[in-house]
C-alpha positions in Angstrom: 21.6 4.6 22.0 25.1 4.6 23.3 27.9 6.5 22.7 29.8 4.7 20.5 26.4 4.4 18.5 27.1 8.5 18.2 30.3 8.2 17.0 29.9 6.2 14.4 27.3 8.7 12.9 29.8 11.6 13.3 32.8 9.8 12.1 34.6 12.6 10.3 36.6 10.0 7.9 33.3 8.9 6.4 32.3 12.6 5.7 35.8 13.9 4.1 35.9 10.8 2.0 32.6 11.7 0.9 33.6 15.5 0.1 36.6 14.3 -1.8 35.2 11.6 -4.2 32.2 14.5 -4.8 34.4 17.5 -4.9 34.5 17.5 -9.2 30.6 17.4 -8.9 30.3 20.0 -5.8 28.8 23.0 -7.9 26.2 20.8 -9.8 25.3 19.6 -6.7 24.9 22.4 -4.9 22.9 24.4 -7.8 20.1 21.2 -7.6 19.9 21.7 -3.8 18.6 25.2 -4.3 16.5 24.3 -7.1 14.7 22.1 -4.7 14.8 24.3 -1.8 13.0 27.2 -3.6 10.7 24.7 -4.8 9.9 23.6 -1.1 9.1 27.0 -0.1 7.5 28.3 -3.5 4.8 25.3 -2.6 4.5 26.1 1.1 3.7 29.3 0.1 1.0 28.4 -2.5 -0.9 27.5 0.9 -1.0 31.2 1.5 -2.7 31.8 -1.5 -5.2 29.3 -1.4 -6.6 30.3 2.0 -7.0 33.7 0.3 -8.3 32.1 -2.6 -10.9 30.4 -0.5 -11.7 33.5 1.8 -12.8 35.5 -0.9 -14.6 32.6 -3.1 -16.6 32.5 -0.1 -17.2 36.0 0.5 -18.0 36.9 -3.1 -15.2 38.9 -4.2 -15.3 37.4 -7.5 -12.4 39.8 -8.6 -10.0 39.0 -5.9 -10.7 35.5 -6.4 -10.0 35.1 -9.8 -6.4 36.8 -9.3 -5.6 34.2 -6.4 -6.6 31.6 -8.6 -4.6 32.4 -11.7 -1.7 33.2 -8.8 -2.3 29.3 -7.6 -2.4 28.1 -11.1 1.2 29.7 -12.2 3.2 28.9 -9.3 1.6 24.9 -9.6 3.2 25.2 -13.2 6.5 26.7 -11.9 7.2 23.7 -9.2 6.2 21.3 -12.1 9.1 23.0 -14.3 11.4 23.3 -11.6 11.2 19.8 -10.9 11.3 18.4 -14.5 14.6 20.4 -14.6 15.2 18.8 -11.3 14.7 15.8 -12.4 16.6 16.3 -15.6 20.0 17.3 -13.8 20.1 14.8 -10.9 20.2 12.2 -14.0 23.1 13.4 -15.8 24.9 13.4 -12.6 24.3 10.3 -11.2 25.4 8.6 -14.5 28.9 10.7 -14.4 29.1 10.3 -10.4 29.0 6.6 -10.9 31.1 6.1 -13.7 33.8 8.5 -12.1 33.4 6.9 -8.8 33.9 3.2 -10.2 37.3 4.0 -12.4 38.3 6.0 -9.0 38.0 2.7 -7.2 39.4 0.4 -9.8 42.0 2.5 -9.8 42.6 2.7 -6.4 42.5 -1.3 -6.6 45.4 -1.4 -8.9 47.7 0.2 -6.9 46.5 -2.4 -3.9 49.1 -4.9 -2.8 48.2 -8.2 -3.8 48.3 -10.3 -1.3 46.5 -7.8 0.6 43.5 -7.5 -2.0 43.7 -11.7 -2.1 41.6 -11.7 0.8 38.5 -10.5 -1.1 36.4 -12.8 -3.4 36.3 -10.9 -6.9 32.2 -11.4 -6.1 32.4 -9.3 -3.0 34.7 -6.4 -5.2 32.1 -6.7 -7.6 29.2 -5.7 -5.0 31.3 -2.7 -3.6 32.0 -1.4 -7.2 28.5 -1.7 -8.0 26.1 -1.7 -5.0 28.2 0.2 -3.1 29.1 3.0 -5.4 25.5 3.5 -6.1 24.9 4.5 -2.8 26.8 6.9 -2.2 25.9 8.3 -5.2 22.3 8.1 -4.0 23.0 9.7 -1.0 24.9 12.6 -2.2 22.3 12.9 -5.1 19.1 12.0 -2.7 19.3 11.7 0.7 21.4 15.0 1.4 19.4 17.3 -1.5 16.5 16.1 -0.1 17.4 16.7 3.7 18.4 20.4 2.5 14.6 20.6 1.1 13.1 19.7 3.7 14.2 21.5 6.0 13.5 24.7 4.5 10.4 23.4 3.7 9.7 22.8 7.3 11.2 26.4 8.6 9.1 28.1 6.0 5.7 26.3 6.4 6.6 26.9 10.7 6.8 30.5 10.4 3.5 31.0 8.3 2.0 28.7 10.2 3.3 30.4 13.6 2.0 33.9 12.0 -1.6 32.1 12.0 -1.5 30.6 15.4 1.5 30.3 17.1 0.0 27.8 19.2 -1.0 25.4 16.6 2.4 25.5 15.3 3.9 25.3 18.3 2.2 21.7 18.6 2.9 20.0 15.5 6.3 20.9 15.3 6.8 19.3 19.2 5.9 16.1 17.7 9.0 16.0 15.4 11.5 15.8 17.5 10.0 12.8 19.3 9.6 11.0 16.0 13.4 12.1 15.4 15.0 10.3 18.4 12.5 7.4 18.2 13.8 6.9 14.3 17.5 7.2 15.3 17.3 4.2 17.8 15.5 2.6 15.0 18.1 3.5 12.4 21.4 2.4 14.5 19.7 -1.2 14.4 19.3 -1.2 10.8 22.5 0.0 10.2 23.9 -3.1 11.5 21.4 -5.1 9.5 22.7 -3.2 5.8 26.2 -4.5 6.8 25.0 -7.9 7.5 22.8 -7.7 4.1 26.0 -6.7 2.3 28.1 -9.3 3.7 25.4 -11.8 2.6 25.0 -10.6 -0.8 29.2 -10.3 -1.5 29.2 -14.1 -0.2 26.0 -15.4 -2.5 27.4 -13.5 -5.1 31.2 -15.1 -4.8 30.0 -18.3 -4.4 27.9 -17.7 -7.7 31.2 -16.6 -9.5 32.9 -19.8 -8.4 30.4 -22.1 -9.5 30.1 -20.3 -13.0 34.1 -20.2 -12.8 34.0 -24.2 -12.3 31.0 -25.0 -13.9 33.0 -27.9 -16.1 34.0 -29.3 -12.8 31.3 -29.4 -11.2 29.1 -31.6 -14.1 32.2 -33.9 -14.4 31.8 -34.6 -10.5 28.3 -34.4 -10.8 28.5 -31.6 -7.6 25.0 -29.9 -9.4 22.3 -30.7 -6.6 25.0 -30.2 -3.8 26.1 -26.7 -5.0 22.6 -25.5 -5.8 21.9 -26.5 -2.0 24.6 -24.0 -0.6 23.3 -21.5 -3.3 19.7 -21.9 -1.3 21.5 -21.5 2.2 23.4 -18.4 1.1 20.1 -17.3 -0.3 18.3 -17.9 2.6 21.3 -16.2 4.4 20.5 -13.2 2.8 16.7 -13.6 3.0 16.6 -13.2 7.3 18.6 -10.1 6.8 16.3 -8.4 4.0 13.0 -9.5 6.3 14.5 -8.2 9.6 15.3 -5.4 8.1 12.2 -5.1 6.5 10.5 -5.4 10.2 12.9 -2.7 11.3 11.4 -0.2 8.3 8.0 -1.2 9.7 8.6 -0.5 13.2 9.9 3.3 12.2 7.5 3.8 9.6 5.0 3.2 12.3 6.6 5.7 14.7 6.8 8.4 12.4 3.5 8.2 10.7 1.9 8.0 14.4 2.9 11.5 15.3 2.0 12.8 11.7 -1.7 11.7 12.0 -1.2 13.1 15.7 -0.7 16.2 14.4 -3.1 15.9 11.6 -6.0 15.3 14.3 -4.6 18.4 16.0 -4.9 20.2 13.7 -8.7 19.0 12.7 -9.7 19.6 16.2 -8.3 22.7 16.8 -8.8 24.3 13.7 -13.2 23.2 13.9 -13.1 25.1 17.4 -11.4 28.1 16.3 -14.4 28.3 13.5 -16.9 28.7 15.9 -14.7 31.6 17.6 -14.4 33.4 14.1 -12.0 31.9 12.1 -12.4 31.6 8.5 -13.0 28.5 6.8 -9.8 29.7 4.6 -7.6 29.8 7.4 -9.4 26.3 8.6 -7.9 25.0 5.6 -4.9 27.0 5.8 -4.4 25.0 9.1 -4.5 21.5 7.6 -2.4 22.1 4.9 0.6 23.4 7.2 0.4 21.5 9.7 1.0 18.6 6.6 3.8 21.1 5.5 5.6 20.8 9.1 4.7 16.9 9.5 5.6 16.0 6.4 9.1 17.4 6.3 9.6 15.8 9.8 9.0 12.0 8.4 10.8 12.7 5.2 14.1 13.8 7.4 13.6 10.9 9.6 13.6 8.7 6.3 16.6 10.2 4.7 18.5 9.9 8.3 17.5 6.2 7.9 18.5 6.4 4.8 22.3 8.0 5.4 22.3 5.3 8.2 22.4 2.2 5.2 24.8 4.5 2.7 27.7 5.1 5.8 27.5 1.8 6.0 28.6 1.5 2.0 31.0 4.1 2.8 33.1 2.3 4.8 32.9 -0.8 3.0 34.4 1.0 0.3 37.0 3.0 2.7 37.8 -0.5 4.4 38.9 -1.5 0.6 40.7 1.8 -0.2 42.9 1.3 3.1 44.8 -1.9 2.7 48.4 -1.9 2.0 49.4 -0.3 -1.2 51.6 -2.3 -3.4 55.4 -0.9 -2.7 57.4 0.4 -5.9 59.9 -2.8 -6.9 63.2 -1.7 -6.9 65.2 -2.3 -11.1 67.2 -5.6 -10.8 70.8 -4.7 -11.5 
């Protein structure tokens, strides 16, 4: 990881571009991030109450058990509602997100100078209007919601877990940072390989226009089995991107998931020998559960950074559009 590699993550134009084209959405966006926050650490704390639940199932308190059970039982049903609602929101925004982010851009292209827009295919237009929009809309709708969850979720389920053995928790969260760094070299590469799979797509999709543009020409000259061979080399074009990409997805999925069933055995380990020292078979389970609660959050961060990774990489696709020359005001002929 160089440098440069850095940069290009923290490249402020790519962030205030993404501010401005959300800004009319900011508040809805904001209100489903802590909808899913609270639901993050309404769940980690359900953990709580099943090792109480468990403890007293165990030691016959009947009464007690019975409360923690109707306890688990309502706040299962509150996260369901919560994310229904969840669900229900992110929806309607997405749909207006995109539709105001696509008329943004066509307007935008209007007011392009000509000759300056004339060295883009309409095809490759098409895919930033379409593909590209989408995923920024996914990212400010997905990726950073989701970041913002988890990382309450992992804050919430490290401090009960730290309350319970600071040790323990101590371990599994070391892991994270590991799988963290190990996914960013990952992610640079793959960043690279988006833009390649974009360039390949805008070219298989422009050559696709110009055939359907042409398509009289092309059966008067009888050109059929000659263009449907470029359309299998553009294809296959885009199909060594997609499967090294692919192979780069592996590769961190592999690195993340290592360290989560790391931590996982840990926690097995650790927990059986505390048992025989004293520890409850409640706080045994306790102990699985959180660790999960800290690991978890740690690959779904490193997924959504891979994640952000691929959307910059539509951002400036789009921003390399919105910055060519804008068509000057013609002066009234006298």
């Amino acid at each position: 990881m160089t440098i440069k590699d850095l940069k290009k993550l923290i490249q402020t134009d790519s962030y205030r571009w993404l501010i401005i084209c959300a800004k009319p959405f900011m508040k809805l966006i904001i209100g489903l991030i802590l909808i899913d926050a609270v639901s993050a650490v309404i769940s980690v704390g359900s953990v709580v109450v099943s090792k109480h639940m468990v403890d007293n199932t165990i030691a016959g308190n009947a009464k007690e058990a019975i409360s923690f059970i109707l306890i688990f039982v309502g706040i299962q049903a509150v996260t369901l509602a919560m994310s229904v609602f969840s669900s229900k929101i992110s929806v309607q925004i997405s749909e207006k997100m995109s539709y105001s982010l696509e008329k943004d851009t066509i307007k935008r292209i209007y007011n392009k100078d000509w000759m300056a827009l004339n060295g883009f295919h309409s095809g490759d237009i098409l895919t930033r209007l379409t593909y590209d929009t989408g995923s920024v809309v996914s990212l400010w709708l997905s990726t950073f919601p989701g970041m913002v969850t988890l990382g309450f979720q992992l804050v919430a389920a490290f401090v009960i877990l730290a309350i319970y053995d600071l040790t323990l928790a101590l371990l599994a969260f070391a892991l994270g940072p590991i799988a963290i760094i190990l996914s960013y070299i990952v992610g640079q590469k793959k960043r690279k390989v988006q833009r390649e799979i974009h360039a390949a797509e805008s070219r298989y999709r422009s050559y696709i226009t110009e055939l359907l543009h042409h398509i009289l020409i092309i059966k008067s000259f009888q050109y059929e089995d000659e263009s449907l061979k470029h359309v299998s080399e553009r294809q296959e074009d885009k199909y060594k991107c997609v499967i090294k990409k692919n192979n780069i997805s592996i590769t961190n999925r592999l690195v993340v998931s290592g360290g989560y069933y790391l931590g996982y055995i840990l926690a097995f380990v650790y927990g059986v020998s505390k048992i025989a020292t004293g520890t409850s078979f409640g706080t045994f389970t306790a102990f699985l559960q959180l660790v999960g609660q800290v690991q978890s959050p740690v690959i779904g961060l490193t997924k959504s950074f891979s994640h952000m990774i691929s959307s910059l990489a539509s951002v400036e696709r789009l921003v390399e559009l919105e910055s060519l020359e804008d068509e000057t005001e013609k002066l009234p002929v006298k």
